[in-house]
C-alpha positions in Angstrom: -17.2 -6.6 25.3 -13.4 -7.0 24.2 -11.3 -9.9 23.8 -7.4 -10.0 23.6 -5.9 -12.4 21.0 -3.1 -13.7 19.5 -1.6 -13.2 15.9 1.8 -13.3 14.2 3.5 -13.5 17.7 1.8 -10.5 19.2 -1.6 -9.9 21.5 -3.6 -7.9 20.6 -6.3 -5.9 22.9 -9.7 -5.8 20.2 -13.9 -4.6 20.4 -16.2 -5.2 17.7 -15.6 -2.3 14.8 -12.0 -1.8 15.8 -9.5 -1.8 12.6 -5.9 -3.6 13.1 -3.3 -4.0 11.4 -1.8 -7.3 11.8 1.3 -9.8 10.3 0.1 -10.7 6.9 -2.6 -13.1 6.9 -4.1 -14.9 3.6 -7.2 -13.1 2.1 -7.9 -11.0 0.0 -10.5 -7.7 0.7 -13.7 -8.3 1.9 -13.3 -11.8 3.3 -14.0 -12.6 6.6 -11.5 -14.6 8.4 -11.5 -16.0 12.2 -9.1 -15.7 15.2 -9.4 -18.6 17.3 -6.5 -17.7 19.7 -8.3 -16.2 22.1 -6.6 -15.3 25.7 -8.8 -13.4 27.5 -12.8 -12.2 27.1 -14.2 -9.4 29.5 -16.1 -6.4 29.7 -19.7 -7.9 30.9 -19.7 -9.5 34.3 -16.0 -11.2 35.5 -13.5 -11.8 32.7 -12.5 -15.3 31.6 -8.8 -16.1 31.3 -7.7 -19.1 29.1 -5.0 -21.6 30.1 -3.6 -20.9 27.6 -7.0 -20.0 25.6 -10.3 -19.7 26.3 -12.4 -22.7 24.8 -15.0 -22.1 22.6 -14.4 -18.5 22.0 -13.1 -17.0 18.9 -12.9 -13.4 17.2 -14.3 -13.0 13.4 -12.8 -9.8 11.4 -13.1 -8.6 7.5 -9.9 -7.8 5.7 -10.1 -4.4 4.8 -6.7 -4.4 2.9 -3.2 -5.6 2.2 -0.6 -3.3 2.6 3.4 -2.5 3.8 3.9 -1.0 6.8 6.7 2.3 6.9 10.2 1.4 5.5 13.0 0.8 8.9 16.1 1.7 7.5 18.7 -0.9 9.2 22.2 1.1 8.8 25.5 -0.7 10.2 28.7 1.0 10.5 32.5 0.0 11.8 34.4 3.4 12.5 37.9 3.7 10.7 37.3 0.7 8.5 35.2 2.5 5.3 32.6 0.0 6.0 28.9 1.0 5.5 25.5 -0.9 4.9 22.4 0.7 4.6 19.2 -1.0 3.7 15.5 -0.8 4.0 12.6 -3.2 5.0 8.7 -2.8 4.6 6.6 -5.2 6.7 3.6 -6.6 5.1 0.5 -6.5 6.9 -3.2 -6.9 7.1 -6.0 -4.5 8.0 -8.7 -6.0 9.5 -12.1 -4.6 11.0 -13.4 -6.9 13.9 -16.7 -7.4 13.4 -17.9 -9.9 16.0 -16.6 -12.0 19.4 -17.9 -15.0 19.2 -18.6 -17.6 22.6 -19.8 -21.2 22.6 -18.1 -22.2 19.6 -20.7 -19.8 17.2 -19.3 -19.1 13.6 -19.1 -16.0 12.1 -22.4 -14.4 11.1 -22.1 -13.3 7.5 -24.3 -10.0 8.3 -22.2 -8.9 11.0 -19.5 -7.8 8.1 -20.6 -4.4 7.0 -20.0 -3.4 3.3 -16.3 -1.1 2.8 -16.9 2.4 2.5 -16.4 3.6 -1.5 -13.5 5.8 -2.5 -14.3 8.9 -4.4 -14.0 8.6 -7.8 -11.4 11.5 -9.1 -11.9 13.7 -12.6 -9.6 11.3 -14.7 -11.2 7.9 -13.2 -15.3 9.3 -13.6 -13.5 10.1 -17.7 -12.5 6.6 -17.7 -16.1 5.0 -17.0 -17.2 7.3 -19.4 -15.0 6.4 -22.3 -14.4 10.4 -22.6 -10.8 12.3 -23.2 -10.3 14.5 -20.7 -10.6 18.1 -22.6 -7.5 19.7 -23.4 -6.7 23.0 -23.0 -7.5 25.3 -25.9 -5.0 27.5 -27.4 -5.4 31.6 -28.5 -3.1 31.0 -31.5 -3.9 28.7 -34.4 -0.9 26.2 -35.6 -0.1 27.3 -39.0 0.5 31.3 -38.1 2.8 29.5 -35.3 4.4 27.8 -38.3 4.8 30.9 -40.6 6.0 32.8 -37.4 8.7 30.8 -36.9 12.3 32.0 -39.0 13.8 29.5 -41.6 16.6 27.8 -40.0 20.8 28.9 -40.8 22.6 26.5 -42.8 25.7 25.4 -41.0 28.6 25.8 -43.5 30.2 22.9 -44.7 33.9 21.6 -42.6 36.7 22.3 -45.3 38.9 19.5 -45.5 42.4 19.2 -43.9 45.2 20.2 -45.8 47.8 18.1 -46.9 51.2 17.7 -45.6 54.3 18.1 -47.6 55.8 14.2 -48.2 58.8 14.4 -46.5 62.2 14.4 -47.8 64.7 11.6 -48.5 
């Protein structure tokens, strides 16, 4: 079954376990939220259109994350005048997994929405939990023959002073 709705001025074609990414939307991860703009269902048996939407039917999805989309660079230029703009803009948006569509005015099922995968943990984060330093790197050659190894520095002779000029003459 699919469903095509409507969000942030765009339709979107969605199946259960699709990820979108859509206009920013309030939520944070892990909450469910619920698009009751619904145009068109289909898929089993003859698809129902909505004038405008179809009543009683709506589309439940978990944020996944907030994010920016890529940065558009918007660059304006008038030939021959030394004039020159250039500036960026990143969209914010929503990830969303659909995780049910809903008919007959149903609500969202809370066991439809399924856990988000974990990240792996890296060397420096797993140290972290641990309350450990990461080792550091051990060295052949101890610190005080570095010390002795090293020559006494020059002593920069002193500036002479300036000499002083005649007084002149009356």
């Amino acid at each position: 079954m699919y469903a095509v709705i409507r969000t942030g001025g765009k339709q979107y074609r969605v199946a259960p376990d699709d990820v979108i990414e859509v206009e920013k939307l309030s939520g944070e991860a892990g909450e469910i939220i619920q698009f009751c703009e619904v145009l068109m269902l289909g898929g089993e048996g003859a698809a129902q259109i909505g004038a405008p939407t179809v009543s009683g039917a709506s589309v439940a999805a978990q944020v996944i994350e907030q994010k920016r989309g890529n940065k558009v660079l918007v660059f304006k230029k008038k030939r021959r005048k030394n004039y020159r703009r250039k500036k960026g803009h990143r969209q914010h948006l929503t990830a969303v997994r659909i995780t049910e569509i809903l008919t007959g005015g149903k609500k969202p099922s809370k066991a439809a929405a399924k856990p988000a995968p974990a990240k792996k943990e890296t060397k420096a984060e797993k140290a972290k939990a641990q309350d450990k330093k990461p080792a550091k790197k051990k060295t052949d050659a101890k610190p005080a023959a570095k010390a002795k190894a090293k020559a006494p520095a020059k002593k920069v002779p002193a500036k002479k002073p300036a000499a002083k000029k005649p007084a002149a003459k009356k």
